[in-house]
NUZA-120545 format. One record per atom (N, C-alpha, C): residue in three letters; chain; atom name; x, y, z. Coordinates in Angstrom, 1 decimal. Example, Ala and Ser with C-alpha at 12.3 -4.5 7.8 and 13.67 -1.06 7.14 Angstrom:
2
@type Ala&mol A&atom N&xx 13.2&yy -5.7&zz 7.8
@type Ala&mol A&atom CA&xx 12.3&yy -4.5&zz 7.8
@type Ala&mol A&atom C&xx 13.2&yy -3.3&zz 7.8
@type Ser&mol A&atom N&xx 12.8&yy -2.2&zz 7.1
@type Ser&mol A&atom CA&xx 13.7&yy -1.1&zz 7.1
@type Ser&mol A&atom C&xx 12.9&yy 0.0&zz 7.9
# end
This chain:
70
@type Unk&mol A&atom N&xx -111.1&yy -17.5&zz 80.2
@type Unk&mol A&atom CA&xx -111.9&yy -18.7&zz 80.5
@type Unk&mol A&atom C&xx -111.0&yy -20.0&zz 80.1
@type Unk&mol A&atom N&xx -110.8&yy -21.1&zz 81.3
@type Unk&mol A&atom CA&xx -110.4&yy -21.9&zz 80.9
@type Unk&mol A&atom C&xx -111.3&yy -22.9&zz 79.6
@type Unk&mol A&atom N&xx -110.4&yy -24.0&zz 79.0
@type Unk&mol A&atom CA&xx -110.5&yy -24.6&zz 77.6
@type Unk&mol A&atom C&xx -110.5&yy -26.3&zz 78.3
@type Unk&mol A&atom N&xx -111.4&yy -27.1&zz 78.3
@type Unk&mol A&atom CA&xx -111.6&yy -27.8&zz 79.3
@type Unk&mol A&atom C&xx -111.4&yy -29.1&zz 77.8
@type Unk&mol A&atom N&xx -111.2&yy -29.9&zz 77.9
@type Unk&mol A&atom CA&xx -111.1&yy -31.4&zz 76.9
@type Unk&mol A&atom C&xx -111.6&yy -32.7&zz 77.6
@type Unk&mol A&atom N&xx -113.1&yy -33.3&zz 77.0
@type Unk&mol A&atom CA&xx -113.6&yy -34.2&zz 76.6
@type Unk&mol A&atom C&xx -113.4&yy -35.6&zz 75.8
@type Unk&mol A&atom N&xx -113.7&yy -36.2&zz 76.2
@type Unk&mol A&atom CA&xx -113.8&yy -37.3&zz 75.7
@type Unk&mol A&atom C&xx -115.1&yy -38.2&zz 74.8
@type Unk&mol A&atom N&xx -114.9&yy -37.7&zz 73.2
@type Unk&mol A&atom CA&xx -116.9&yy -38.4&zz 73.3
@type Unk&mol A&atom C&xx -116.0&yy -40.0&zz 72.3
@type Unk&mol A&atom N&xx -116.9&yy -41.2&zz 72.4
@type Unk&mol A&atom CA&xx -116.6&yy -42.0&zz 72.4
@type Unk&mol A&atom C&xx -117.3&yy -42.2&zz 70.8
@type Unk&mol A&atom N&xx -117.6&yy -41.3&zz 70.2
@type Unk&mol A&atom CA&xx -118.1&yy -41.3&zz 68.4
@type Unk&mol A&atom C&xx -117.3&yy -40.4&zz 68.1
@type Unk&mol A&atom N&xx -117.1&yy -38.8&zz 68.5
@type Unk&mol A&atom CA&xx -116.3&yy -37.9&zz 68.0
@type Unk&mol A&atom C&xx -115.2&yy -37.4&zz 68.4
@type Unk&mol A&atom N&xx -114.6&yy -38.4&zz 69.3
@type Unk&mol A&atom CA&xx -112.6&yy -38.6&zz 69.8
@type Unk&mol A&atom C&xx -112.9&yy -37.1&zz 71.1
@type Unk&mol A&atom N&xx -111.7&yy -36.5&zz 70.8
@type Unk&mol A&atom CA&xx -111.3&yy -35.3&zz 72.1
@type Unk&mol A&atom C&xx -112.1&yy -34.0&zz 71.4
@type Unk&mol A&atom N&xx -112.6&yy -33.0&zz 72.3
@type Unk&mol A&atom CA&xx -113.4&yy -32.0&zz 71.7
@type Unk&mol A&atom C&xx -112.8&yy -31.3&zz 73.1
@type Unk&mol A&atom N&xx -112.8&yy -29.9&zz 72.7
@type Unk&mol A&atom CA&xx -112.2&yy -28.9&zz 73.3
@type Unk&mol A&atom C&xx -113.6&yy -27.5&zz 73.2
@type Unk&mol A&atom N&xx -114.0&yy -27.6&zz 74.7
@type Unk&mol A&atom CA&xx -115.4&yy -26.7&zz 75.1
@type Unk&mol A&atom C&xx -114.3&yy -25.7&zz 76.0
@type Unk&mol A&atom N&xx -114.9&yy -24.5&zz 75.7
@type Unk&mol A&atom CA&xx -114.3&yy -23.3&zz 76.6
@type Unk&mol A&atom C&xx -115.6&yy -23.2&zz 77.5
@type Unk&mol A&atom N&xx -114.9&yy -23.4&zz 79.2
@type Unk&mol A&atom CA&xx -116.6&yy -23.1&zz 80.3
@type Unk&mol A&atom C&xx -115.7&yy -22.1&zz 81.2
@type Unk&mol A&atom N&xx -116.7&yy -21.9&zz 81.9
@type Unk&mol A&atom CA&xx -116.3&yy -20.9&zz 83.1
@type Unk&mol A&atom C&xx -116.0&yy -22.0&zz 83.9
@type Unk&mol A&atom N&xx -115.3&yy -21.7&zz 85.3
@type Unk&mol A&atom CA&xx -114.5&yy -22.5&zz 85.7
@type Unk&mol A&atom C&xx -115.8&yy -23.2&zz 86.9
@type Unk&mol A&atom N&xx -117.2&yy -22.1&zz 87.0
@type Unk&mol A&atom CA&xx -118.2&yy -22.3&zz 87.5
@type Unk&mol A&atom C&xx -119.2&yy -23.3&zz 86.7
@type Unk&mol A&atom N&xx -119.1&yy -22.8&zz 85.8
@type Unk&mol A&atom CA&xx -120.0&yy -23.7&zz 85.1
@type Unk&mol A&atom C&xx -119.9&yy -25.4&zz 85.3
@type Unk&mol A&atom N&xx -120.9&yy -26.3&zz 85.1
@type Unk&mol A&atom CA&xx -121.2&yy -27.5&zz 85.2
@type Unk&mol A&atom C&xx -120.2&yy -28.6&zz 84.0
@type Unk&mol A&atom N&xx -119.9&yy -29.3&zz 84.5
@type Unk&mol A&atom CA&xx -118.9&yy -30.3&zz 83.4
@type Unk&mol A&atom C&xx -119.8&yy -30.8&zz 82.5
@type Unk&mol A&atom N&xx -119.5&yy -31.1&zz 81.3
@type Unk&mol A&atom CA&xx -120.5&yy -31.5&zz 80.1
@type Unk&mol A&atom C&xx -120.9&yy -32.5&zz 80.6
@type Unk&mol A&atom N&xx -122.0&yy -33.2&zz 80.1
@type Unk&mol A&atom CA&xx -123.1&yy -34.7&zz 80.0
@type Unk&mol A&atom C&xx -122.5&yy -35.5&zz 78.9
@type Unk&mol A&atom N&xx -123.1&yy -34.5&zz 77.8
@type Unk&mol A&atom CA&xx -123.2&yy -35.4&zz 76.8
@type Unk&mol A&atom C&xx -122.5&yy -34.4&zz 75.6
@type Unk&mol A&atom N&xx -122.4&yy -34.8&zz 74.5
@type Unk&mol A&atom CA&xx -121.5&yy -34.3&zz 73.0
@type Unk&mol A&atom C&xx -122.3&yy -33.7&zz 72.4
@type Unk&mol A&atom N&xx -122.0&yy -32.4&zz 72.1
@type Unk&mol A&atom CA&xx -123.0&yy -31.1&zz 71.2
@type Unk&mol A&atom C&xx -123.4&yy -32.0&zz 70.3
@type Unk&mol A&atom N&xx -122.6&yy -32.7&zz 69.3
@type Unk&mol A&atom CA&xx -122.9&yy -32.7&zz 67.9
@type Unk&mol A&atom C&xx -123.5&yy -34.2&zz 68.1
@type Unk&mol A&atom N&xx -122.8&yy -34.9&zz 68.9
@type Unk&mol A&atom CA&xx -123.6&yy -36.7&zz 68.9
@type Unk&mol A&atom C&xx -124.8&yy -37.2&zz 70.1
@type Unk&mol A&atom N&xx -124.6&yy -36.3&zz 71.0
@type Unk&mol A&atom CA&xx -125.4&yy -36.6&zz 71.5
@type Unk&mol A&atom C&xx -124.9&yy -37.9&zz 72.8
@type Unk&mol A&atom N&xx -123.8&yy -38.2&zz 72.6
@type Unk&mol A&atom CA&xx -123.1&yy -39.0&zz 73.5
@type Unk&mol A&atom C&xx -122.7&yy -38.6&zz 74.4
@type Unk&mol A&atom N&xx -122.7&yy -39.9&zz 75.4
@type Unk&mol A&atom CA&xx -121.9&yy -39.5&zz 77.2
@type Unk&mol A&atom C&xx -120.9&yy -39.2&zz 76.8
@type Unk&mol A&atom N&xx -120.2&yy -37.8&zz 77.3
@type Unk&mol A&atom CA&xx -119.0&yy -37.7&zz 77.3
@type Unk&mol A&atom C&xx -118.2&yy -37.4&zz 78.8
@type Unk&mol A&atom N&xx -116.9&yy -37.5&zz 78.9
@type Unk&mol A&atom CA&xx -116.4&yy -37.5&zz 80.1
@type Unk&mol A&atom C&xx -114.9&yy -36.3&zz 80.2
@type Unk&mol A&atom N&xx -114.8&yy -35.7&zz 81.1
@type Unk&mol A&atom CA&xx -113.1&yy -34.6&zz 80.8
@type Unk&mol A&atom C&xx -112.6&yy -35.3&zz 81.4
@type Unk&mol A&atom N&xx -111.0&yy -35.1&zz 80.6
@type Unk&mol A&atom CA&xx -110.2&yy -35.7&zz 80.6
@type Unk&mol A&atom C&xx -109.4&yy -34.9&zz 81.1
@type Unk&mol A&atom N&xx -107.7&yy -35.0&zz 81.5
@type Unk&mol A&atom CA&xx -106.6&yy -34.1&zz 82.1
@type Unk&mol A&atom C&xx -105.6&yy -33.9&zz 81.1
@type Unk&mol A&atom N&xx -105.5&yy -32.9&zz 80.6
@type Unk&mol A&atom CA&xx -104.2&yy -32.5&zz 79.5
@type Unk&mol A&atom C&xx -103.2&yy -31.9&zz 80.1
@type Unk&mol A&atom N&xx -102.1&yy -31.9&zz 79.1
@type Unk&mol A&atom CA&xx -101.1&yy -31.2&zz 79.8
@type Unk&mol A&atom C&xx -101.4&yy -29.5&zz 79.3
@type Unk&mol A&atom N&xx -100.8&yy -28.7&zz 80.7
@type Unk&mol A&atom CA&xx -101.3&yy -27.1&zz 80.7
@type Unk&mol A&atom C&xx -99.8&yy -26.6&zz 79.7
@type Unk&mol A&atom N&xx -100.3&yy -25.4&zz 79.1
@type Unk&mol A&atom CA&xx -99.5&yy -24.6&zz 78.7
@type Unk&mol A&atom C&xx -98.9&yy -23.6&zz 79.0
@type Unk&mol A&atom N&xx -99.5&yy -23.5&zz 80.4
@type Unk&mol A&atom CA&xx -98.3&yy -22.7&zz 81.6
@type Unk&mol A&atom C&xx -97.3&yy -22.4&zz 81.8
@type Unk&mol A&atom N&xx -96.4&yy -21.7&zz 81.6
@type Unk&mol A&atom CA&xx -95.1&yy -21.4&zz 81.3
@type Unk&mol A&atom C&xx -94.4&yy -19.9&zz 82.6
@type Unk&mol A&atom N&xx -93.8&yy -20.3&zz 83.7
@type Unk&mol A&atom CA&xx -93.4&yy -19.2&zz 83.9
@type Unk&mol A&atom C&xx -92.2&yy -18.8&zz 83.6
@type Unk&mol A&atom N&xx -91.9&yy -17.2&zz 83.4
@type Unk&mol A&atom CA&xx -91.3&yy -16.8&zz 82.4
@type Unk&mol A&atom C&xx -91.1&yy -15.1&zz 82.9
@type Unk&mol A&atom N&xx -89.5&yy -14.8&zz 83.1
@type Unk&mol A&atom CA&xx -89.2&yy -13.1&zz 83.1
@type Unk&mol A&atom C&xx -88.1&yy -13.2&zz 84.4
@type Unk&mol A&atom N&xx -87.9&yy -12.2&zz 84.1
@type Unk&mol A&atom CA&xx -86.7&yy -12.5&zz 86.0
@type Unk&mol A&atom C&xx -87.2&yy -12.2&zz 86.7
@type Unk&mol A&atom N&xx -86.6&yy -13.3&zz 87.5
@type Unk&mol A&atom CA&xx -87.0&yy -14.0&zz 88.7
@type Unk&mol A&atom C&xx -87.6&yy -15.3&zz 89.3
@type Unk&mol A&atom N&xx -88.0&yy -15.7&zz 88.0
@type Unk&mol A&atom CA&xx -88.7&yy -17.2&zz 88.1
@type Unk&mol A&atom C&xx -87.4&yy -17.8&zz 88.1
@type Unk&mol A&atom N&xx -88.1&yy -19.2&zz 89.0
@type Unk&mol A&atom CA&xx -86.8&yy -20.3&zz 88.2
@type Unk&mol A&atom C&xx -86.8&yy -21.1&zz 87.2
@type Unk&mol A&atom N&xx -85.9&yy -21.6&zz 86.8
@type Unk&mol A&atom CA&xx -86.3&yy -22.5&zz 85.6
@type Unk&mol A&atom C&xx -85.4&yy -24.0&zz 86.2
@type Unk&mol A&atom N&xx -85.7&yy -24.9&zz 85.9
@type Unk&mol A&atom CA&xx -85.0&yy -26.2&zz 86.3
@type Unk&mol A&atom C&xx -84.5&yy -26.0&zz 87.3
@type Unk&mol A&atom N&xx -84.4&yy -25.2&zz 88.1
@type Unk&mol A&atom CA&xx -83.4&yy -25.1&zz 90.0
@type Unk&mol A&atom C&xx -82.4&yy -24.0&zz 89.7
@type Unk&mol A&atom N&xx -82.5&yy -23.0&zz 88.4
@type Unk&mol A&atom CA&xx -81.4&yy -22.3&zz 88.1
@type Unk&mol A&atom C&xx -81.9&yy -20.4&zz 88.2
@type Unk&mol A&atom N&xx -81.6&yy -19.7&zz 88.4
@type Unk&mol A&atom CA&xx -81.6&yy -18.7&zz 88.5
@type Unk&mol A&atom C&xx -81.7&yy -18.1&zz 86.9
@type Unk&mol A&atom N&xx -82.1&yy -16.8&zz 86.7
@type Unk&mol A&atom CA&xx -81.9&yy -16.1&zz 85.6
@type Unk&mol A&atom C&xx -80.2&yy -15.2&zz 85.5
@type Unk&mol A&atom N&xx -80.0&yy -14.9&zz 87.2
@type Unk&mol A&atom CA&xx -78.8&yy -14.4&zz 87.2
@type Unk&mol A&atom C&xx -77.6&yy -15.0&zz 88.3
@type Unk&mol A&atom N&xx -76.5&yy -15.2&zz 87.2
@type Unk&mol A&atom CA&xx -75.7&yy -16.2&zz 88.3
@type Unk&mol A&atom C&xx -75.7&yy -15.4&zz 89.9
@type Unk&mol A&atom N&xx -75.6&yy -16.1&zz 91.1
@type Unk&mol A&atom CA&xx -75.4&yy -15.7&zz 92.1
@type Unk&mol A&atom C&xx -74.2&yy -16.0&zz 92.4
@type Unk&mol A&atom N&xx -73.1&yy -15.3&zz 92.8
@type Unk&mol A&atom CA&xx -71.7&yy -15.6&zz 93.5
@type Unk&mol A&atom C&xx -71.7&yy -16.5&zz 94.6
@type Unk&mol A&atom N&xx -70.4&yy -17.8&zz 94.3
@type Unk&mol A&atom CA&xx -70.6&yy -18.7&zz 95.3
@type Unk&mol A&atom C&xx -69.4&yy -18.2&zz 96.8
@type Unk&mol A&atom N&xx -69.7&yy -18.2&zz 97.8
@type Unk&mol A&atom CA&xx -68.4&yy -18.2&zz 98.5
@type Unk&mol A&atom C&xx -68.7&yy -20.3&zz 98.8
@type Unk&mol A&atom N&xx -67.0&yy -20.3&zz 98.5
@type Unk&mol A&atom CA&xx -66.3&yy -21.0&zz 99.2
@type Unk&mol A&atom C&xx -66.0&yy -21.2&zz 100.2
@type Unk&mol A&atom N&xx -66.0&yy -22.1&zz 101.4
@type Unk&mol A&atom CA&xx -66.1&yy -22.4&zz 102.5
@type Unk&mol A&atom C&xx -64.7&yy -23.4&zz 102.7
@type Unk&mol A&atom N&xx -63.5&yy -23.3&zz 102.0
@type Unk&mol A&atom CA&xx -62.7&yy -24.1&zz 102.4
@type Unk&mol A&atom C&xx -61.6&yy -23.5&zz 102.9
@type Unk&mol A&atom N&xx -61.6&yy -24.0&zz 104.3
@type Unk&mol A&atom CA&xx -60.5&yy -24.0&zz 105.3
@type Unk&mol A&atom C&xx -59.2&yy -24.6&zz 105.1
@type Unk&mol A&atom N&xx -57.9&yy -23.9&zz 105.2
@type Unk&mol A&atom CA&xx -56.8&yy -24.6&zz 105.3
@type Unk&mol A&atom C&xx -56.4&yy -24.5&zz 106.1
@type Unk&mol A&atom N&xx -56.4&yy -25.8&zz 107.3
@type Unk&mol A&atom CA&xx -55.7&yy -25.6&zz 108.7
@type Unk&mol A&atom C&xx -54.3&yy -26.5&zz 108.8
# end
């Protein structure tokens, strides 16, 4: 289940785990305040051979050269 982050405007960022069906929060468990979600950065990471990383391979690939001497 994703971990979804709020905003309550008495008790700062609060982190609710919902289903991804479930309804976005109203208001703040503990205050009772409008609260609103906000966008965090994910901790998604891909990772193992074969992914890329920055445009780079995990295993060098051989380059041919294409230079002609005429």
């Amino acid at each position: 289940m994703p971990i979804y982050e709020y905003e309550c405007p008495k008790c700062g960022t609060i982190e609710v785990m919902q289903k991804m069906s479930d309804a976005p929060l109203t208001e703040c468990d503990r205050c009772h305040s409008p609260v609103h979600r906000i966008v965090s950065h994910s901790s998604f990471q891909l990772k193992g051979g074969g992914w890329y990383k920055d445009l780079y391979s995990s295993t060098p690939k051989t380059s041919h050269s294409s230079s002609s001497s005429a």
